[in-house]
N, CA, C and O atoms as a Maestro MAE file, in Angstrom:
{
 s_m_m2io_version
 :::
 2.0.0
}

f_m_ct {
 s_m_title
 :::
 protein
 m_atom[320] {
  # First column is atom index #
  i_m_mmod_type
  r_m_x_coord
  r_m_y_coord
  r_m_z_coord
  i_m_residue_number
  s_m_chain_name
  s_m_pdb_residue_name
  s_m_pdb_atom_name
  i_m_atomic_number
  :::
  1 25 12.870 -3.814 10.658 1 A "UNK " " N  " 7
  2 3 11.749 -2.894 10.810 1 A "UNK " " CA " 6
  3 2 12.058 -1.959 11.966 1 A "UNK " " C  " 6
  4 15 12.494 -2.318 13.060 1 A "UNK " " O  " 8
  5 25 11.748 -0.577 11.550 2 A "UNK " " N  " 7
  6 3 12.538 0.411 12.744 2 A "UNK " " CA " 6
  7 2 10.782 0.822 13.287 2 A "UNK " " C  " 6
  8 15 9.993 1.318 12.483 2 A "UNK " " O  " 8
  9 25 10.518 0.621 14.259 3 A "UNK " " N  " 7
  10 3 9.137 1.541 15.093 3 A "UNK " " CA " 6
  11 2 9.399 2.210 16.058 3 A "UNK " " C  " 6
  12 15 9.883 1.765 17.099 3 A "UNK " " O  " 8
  13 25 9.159 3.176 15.874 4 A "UNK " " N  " 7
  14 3 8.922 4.400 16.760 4 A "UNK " " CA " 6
  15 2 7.702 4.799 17.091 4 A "UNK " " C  " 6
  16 15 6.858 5.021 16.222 4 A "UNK " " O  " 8
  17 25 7.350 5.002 18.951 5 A "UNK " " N  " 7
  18 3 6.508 5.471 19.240 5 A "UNK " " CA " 6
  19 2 6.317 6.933 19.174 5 A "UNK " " C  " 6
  20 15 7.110 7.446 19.963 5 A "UNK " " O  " 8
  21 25 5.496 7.960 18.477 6 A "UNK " " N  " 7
  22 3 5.937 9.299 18.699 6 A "UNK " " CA " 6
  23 2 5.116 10.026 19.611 6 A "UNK " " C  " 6
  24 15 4.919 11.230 19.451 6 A "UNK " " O  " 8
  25 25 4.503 9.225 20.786 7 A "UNK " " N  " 7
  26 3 3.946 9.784 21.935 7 A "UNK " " CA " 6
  27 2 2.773 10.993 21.650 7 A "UNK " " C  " 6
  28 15 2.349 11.822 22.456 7 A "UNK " " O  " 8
  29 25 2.447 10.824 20.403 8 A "UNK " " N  " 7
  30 3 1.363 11.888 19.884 8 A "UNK " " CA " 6
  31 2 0.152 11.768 20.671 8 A "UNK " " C  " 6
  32 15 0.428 10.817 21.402 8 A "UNK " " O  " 8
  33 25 -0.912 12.110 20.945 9 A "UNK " " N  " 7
  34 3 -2.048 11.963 21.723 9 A "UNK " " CA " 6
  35 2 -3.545 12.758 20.890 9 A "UNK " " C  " 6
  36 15 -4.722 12.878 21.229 9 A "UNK " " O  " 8
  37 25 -2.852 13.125 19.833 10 A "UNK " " N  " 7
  38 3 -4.263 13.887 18.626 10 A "UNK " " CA " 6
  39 2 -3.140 13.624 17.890 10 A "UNK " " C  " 6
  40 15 -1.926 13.525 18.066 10 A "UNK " " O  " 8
  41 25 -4.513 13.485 16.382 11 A "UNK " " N  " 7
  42 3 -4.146 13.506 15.447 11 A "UNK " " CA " 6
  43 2 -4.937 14.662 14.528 11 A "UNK " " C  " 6
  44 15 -6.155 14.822 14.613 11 A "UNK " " O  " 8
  45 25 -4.131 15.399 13.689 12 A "UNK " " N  " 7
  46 3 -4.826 16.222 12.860 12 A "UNK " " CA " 6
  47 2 -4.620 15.701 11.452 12 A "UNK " " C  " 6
  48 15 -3.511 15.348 11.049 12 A "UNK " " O  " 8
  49 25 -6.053 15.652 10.495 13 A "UNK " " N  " 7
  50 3 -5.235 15.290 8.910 13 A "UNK " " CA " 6
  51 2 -4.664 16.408 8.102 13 A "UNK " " C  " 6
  52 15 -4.706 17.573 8.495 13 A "UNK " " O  " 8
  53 25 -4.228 16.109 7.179 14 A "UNK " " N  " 7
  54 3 -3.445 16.879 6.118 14 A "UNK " " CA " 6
  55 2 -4.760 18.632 5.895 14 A "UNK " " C  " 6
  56 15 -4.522 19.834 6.008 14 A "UNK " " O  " 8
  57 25 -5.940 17.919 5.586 15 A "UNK " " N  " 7
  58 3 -6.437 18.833 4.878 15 A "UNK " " CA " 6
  59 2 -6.884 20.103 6.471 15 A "UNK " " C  " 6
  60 15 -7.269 21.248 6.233 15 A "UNK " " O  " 8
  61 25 -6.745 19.651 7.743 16 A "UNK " " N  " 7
  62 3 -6.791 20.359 8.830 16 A "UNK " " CA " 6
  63 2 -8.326 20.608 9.265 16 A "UNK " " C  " 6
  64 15 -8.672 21.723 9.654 16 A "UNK " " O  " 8
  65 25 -9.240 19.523 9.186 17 A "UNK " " N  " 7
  66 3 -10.592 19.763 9.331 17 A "UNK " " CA " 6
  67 2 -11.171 19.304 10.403 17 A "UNK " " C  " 6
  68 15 -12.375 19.536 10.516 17 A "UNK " " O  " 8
  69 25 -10.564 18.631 11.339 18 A "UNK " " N  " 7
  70 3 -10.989 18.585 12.697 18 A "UNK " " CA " 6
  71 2 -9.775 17.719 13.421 18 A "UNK " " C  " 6
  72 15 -9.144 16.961 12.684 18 A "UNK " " O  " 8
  73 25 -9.432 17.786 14.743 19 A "UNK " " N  " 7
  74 3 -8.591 16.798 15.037 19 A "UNK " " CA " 6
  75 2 -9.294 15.641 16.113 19 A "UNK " " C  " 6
  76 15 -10.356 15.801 16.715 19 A "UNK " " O  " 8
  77 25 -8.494 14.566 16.173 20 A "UNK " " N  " 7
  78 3 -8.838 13.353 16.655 20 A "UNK " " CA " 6
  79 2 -8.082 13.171 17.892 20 A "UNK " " C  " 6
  80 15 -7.026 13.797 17.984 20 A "UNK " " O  " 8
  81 25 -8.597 12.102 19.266 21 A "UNK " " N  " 7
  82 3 -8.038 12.559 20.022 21 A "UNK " " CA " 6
  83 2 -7.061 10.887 19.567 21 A "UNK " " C  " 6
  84 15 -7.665 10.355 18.636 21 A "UNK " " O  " 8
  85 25 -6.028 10.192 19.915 22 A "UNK " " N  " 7
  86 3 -5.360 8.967 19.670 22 A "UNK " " CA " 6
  87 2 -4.314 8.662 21.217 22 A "UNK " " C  " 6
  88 15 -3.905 9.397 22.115 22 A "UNK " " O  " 8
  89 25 -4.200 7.333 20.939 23 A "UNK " " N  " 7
  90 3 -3.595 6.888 22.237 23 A "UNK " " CA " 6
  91 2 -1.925 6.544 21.866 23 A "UNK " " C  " 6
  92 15 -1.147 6.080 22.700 23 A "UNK " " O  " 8
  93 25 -1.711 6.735 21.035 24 A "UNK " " N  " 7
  94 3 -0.464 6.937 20.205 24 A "UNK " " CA " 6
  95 2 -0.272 6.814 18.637 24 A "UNK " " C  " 6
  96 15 -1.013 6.251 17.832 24 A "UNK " " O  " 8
  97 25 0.984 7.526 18.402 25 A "UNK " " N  " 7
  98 3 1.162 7.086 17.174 25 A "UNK " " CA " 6
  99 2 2.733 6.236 16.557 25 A "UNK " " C  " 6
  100 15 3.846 6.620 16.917 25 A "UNK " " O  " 8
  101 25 2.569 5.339 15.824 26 A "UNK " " N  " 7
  102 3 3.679 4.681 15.887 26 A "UNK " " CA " 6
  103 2 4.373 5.121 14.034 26 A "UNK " " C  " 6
  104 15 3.605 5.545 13.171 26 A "UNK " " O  " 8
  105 25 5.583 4.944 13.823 27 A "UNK " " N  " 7
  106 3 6.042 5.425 12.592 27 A "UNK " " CA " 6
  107 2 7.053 3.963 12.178 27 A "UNK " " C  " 6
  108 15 8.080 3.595 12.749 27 A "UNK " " O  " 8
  109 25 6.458 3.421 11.179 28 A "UNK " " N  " 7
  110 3 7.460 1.780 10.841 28 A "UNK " " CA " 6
  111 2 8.047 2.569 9.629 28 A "UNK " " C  " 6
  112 15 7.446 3.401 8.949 28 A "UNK " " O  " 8
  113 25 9.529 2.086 9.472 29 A "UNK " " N  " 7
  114 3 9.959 2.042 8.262 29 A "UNK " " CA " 6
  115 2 10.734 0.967 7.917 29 A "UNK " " C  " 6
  116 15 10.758 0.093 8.784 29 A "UNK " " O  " 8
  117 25 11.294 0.777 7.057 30 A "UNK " " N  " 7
  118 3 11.702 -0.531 6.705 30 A "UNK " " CA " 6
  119 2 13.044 -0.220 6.554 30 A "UNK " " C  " 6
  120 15 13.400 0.920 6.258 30 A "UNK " " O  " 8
  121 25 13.963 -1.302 6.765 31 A "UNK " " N  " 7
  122 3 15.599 -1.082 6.778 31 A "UNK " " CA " 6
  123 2 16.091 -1.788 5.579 31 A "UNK " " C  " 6
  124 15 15.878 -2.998 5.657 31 A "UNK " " O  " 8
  125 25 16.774 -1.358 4.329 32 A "UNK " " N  " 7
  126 3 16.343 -1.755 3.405 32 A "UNK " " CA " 6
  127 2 17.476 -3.512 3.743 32 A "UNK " " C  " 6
  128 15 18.435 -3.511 4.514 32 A "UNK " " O  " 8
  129 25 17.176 -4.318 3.240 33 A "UNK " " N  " 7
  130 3 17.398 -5.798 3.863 33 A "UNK " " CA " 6
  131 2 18.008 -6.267 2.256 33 A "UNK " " C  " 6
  132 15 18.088 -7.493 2.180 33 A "UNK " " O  " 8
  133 25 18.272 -5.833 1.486 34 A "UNK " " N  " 7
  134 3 18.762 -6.080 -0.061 34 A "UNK " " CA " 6
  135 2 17.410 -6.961 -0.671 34 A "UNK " " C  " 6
  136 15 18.169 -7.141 -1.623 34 A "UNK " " O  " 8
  137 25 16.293 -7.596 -0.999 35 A "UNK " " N  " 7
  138 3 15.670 -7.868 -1.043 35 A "UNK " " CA " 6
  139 2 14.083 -7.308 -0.605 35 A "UNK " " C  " 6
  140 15 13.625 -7.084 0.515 35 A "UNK " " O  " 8
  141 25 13.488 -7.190 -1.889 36 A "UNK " " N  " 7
  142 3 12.309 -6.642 -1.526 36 A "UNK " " CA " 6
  143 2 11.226 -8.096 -0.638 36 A "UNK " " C  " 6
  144 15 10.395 -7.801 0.221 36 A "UNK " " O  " 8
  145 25 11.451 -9.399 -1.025 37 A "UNK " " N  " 7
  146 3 10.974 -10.074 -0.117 37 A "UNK " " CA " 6
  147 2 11.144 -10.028 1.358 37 A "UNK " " C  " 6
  148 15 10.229 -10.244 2.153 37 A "UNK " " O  " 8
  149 25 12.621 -9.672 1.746 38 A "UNK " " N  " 7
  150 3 12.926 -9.920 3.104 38 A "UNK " " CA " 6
  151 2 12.211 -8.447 3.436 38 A "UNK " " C  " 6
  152 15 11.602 -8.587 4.496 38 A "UNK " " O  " 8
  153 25 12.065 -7.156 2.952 39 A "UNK " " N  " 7
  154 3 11.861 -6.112 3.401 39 A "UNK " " CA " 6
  155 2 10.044 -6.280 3.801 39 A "UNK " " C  " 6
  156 15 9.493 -5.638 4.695 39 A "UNK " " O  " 8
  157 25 9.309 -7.356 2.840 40 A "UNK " " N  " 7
  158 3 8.043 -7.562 3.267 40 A "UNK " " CA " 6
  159 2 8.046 -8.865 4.368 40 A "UNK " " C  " 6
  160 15 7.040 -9.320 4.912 40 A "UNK " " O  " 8
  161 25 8.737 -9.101 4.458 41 A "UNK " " N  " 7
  162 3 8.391 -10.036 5.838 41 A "UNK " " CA " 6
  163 2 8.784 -9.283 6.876 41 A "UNK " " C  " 6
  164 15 8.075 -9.165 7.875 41 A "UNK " " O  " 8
  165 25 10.229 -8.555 6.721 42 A "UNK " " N  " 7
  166 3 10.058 -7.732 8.137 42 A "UNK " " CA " 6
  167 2 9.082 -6.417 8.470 42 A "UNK " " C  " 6
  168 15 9.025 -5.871 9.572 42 A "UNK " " O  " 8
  169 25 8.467 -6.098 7.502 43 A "UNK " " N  " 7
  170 3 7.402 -5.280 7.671 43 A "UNK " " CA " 6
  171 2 6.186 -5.841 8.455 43 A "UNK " " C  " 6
  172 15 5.619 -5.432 9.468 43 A "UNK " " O  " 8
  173 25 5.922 -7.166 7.460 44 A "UNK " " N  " 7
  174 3 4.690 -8.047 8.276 44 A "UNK " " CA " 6
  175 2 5.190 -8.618 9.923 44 A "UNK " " C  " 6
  176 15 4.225 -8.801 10.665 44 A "UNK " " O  " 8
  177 25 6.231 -8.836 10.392 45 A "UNK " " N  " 7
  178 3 6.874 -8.874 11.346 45 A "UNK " " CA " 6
  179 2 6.666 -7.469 12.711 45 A "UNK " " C  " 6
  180 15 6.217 -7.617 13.847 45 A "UNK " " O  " 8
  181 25 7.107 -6.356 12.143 46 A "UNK " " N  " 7
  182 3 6.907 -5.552 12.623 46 A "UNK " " CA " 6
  183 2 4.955 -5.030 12.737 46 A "UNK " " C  " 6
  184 15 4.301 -4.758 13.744 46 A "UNK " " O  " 8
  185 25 4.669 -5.053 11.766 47 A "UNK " " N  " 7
  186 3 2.513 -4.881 12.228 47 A "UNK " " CA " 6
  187 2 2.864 -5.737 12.715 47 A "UNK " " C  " 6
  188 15 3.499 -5.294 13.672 47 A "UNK " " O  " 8
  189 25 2.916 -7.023 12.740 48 A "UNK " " N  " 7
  190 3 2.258 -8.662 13.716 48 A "UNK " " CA " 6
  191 2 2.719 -7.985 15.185 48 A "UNK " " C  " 6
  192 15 2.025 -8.333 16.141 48 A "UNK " " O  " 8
  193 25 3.838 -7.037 15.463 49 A "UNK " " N  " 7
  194 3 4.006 -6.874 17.198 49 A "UNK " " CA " 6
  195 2 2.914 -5.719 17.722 49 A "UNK " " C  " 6
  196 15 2.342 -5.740 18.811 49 A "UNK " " O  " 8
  197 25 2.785 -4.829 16.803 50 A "UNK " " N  " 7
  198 3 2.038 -4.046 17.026 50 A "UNK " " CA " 6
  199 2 0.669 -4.554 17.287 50 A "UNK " " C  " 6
  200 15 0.119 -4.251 18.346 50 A "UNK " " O  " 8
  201 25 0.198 -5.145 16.593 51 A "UNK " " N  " 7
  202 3 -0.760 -5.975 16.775 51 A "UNK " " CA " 6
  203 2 -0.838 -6.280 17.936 51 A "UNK " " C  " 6
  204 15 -1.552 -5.785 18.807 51 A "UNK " " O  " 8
  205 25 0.056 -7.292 18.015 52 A "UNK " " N  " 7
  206 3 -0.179 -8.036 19.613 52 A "UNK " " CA " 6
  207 2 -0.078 -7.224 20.639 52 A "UNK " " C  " 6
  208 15 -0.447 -7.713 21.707 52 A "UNK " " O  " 8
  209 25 0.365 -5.966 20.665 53 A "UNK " " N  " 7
  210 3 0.735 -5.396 21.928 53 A "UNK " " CA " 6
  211 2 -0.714 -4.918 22.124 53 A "UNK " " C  " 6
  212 15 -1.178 -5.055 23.256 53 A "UNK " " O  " 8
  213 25 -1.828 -4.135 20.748 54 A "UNK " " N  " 7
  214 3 -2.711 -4.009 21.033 54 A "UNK " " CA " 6
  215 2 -3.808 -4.991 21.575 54 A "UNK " " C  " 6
  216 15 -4.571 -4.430 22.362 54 A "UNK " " O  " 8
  217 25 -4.108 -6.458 21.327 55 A "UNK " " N  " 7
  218 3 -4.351 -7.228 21.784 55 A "UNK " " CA " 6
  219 2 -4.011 -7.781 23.400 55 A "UNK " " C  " 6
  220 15 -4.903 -8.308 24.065 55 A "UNK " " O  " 8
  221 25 -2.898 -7.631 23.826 56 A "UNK " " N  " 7
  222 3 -2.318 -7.556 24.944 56 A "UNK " " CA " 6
  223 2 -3.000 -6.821 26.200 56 A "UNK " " C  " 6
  224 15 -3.384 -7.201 27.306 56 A "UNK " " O  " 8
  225 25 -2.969 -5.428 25.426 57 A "UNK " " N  " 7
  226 3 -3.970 -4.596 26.665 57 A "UNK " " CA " 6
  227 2 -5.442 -4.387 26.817 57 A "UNK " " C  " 6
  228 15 -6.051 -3.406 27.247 57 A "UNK " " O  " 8
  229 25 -6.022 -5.927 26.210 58 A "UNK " " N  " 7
  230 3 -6.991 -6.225 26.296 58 A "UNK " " CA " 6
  231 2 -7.937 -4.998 26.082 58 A "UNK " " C  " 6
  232 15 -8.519 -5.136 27.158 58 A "UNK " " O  " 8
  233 25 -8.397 -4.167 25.661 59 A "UNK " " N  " 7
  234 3 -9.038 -3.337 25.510 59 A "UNK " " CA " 6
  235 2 -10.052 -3.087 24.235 59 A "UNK " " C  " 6
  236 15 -9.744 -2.318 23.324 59 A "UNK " " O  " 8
  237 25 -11.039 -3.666 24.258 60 A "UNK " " N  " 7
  238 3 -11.646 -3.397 23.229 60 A "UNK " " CA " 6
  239 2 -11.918 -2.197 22.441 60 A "UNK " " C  " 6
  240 15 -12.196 -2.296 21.246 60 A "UNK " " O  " 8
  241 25 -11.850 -0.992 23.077 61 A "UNK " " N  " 7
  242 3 -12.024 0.369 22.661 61 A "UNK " " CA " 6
  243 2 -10.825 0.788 21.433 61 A "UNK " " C  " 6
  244 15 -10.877 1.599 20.509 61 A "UNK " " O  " 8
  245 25 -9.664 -0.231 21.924 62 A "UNK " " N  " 7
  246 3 -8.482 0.367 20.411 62 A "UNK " " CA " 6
  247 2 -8.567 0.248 19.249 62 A "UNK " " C  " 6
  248 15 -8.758 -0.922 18.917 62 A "UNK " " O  " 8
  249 25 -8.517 0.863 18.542 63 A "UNK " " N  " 7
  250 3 -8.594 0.550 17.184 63 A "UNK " " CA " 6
  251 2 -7.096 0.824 16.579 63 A "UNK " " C  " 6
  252 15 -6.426 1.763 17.010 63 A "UNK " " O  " 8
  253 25 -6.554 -0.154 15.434 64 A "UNK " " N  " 7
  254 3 -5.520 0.292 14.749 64 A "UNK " " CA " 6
  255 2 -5.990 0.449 13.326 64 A "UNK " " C  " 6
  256 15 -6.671 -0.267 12.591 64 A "UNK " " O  " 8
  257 25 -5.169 2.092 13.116 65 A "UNK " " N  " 7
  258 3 -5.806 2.356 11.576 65 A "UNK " " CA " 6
  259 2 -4.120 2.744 10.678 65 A "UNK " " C  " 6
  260 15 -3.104 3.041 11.307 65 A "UNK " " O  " 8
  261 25 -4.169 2.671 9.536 66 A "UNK " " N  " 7
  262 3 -3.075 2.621 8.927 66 A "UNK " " CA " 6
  263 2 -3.160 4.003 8.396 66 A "UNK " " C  " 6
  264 15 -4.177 4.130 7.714 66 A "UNK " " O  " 8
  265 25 -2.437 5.097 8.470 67 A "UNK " " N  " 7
  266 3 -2.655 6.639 8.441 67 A "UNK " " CA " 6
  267 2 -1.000 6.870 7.226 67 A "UNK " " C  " 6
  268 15 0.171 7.114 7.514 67 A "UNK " " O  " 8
  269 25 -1.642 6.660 5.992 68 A "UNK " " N  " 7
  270 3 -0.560 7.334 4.653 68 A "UNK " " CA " 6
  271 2 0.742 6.595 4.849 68 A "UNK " " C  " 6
  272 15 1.113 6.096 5.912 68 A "UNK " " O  " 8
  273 25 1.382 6.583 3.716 69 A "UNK " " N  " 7
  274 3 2.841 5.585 3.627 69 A "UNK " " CA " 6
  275 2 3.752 6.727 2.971 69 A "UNK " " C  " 6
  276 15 3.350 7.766 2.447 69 A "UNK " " O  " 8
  277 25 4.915 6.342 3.107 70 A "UNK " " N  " 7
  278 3 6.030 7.199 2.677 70 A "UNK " " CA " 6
  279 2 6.565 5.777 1.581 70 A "UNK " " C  " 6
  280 15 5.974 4.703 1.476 70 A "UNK " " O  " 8
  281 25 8.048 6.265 0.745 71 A "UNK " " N  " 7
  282 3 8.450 5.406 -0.166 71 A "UNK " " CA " 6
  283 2 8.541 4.190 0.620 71 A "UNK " " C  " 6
  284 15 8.175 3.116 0.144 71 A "UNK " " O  " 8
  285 25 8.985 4.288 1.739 72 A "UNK " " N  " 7
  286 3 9.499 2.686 2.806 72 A "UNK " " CA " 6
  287 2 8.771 3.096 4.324 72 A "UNK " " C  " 6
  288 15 9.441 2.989 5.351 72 A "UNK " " O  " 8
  289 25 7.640 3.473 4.359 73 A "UNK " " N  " 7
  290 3 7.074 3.906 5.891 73 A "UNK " " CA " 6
  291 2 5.719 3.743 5.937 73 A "UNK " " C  " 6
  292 15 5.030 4.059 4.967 73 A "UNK " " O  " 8
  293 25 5.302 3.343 6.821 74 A "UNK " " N  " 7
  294 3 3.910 3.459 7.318 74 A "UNK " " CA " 6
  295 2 3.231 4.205 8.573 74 A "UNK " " C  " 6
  296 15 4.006 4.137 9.527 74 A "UNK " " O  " 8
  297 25 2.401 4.687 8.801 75 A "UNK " " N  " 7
  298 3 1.993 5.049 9.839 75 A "UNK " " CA " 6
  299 2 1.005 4.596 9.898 75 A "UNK " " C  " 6
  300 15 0.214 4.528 8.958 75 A "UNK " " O  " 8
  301 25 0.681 3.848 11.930 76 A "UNK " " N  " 7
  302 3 -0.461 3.585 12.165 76 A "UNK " " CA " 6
  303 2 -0.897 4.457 13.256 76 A "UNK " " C  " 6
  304 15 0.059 5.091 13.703 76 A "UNK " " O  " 8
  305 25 -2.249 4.767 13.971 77 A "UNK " " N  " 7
  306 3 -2.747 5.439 14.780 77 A "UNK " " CA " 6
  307 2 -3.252 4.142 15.754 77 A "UNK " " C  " 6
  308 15 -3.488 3.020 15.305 77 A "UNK " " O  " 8
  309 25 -3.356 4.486 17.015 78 A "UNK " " N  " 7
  310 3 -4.107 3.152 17.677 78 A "UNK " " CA " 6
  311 2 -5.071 4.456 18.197 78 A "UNK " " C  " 6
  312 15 -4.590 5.409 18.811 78 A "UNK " " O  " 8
  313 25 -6.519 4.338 17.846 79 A "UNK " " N  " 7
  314 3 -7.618 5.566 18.568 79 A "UNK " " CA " 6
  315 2 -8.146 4.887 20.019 79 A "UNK " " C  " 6
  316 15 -7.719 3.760 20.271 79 A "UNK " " O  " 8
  317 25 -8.566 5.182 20.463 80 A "UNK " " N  " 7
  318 3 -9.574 5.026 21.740 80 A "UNK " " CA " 6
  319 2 -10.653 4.576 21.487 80 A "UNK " " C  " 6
  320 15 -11.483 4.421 22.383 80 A "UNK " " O  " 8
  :::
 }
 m_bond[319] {
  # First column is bond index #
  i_m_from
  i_m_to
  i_m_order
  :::
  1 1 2 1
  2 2 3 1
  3 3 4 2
  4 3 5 1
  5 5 6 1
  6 6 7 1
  7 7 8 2
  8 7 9 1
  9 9 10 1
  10 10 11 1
  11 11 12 2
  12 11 13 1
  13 13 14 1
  14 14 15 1
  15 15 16 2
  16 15 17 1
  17 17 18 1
  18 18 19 1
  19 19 20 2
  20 19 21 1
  21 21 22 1
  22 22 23 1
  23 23 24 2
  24 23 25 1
  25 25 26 1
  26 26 27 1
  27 27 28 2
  28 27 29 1
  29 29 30 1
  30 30 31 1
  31 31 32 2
  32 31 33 1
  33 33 34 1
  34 34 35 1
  35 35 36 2
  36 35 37 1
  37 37 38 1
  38 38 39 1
  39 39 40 2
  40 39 41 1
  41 41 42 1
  42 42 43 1
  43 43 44 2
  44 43 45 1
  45 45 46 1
  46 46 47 1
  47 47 48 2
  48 47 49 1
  49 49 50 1
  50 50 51 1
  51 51 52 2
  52 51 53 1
  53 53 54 1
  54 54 55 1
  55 55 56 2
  56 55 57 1
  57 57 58 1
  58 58 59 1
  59 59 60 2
  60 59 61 1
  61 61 62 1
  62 62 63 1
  63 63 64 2
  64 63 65 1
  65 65 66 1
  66 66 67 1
  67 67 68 2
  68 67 69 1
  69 69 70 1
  70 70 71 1
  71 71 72 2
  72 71 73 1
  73 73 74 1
  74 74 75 1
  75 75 76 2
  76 75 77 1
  77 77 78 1
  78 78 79 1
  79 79 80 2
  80 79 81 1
  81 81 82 1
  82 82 83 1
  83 83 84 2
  84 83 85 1
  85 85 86 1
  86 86 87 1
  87 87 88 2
  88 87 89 1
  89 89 90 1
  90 90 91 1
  91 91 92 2
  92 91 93 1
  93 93 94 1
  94 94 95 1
  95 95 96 2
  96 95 97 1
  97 97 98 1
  98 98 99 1
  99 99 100 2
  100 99 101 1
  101 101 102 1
  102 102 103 1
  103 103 104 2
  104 103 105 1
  105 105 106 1
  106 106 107 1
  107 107 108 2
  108 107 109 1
  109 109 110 1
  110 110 111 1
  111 111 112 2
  112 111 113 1
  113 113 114 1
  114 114 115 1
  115 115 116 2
  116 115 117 1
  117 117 118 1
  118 118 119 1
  119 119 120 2
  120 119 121 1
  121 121 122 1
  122 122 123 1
  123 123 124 2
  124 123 125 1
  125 125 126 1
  126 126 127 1
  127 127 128 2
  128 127 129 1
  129 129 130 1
  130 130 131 1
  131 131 132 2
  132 131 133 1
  133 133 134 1
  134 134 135 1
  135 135 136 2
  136 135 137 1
  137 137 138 1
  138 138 139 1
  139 139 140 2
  140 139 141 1
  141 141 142 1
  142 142 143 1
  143 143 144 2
  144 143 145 1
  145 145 146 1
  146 146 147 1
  147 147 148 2
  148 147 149 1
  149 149 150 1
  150 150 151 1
  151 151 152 2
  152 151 153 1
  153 153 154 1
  154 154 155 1
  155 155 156 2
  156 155 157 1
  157 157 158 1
  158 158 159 1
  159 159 160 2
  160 159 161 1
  161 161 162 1
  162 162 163 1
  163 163 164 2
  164 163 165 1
  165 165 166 1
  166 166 167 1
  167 167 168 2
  168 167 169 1
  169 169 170 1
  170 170 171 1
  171 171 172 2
  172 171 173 1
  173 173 174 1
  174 174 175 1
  175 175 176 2
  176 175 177 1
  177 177 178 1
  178 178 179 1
  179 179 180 2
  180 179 181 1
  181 181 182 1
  182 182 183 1
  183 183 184 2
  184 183 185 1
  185 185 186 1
  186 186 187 1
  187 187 188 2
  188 187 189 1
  189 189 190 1
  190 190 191 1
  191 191 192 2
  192 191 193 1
  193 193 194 1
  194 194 195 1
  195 195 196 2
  196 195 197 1
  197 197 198 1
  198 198 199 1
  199 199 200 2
  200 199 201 1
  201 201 202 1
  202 202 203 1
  203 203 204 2
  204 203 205 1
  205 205 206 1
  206 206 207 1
  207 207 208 2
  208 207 209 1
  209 209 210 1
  210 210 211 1
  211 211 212 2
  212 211 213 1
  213 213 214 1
  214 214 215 1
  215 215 216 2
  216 215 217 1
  217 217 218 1
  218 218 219 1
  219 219 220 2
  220 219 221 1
  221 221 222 1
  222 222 223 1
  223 223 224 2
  224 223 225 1
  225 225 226 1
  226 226 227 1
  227 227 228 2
  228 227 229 1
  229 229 230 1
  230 230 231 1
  231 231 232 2
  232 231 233 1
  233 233 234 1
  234 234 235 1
  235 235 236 2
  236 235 237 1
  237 237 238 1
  238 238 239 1
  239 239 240 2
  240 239 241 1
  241 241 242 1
  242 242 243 1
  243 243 244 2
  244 243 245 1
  245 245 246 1
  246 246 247 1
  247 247 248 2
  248 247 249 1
  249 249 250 1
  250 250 251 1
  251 251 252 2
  252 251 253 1
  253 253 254 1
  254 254 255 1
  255 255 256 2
  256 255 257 1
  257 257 258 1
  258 258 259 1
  259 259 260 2
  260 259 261 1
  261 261 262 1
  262 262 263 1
  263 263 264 2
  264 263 265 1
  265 265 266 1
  266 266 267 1
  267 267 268 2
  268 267 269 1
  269 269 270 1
  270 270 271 1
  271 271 272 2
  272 271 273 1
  273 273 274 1
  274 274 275 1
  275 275 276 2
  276 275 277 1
  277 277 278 1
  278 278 279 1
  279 279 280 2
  280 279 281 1
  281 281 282 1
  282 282 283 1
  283 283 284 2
  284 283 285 1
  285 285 286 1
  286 286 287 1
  287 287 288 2
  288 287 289 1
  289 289 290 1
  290 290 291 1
  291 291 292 2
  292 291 293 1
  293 293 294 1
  294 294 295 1
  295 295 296 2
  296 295 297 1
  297 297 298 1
  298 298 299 1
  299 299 300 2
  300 299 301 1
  301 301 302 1
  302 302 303 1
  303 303 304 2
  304 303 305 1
  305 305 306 1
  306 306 307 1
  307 307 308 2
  308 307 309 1
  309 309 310 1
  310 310 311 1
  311 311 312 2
  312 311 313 1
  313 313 314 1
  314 314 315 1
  315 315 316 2
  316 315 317 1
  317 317 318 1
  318 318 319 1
  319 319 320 2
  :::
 }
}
């Protein structure tokens, strides 16, 4: 699982109708692992850290939202 933080701080959607302010944005894609099983465990691997890191900084105000998928990618937003 490859994650990248892309240090974004707003988010705008596709259709351009208001923007959001966000505390980052992260970009997972999957490395293809020859197996579509192994490619879903390291996916679930990769959310489970994200997860915890949000949990970590104790902050109740974060939210993680899952923002559109590519053929092998996900994007999540963590908001404020």
């Amino acid at each position: 699982m490859i994650i990248s933080k892309t240090g974004r701080t707003e988010w705008i959607p596709r259709h351009e109708t208001f923007t959001q302010k966000i505390v980052d944005m992260y970009d997972l894609g999957n490395q293809n692992m020859g197996s579509v099983l192994n490619d879903y465990n390291n996916t679930t691997t990769g959310v489970q850290r994200i997860i915890k890191e949000a949990i970590e900084k104790k902050c109740e105000c974060v939210q993680l939202v899952v923002n559109g998928r590519g053929q092998r990618s996900v994007r999540w937003m963590e908001f404020y």
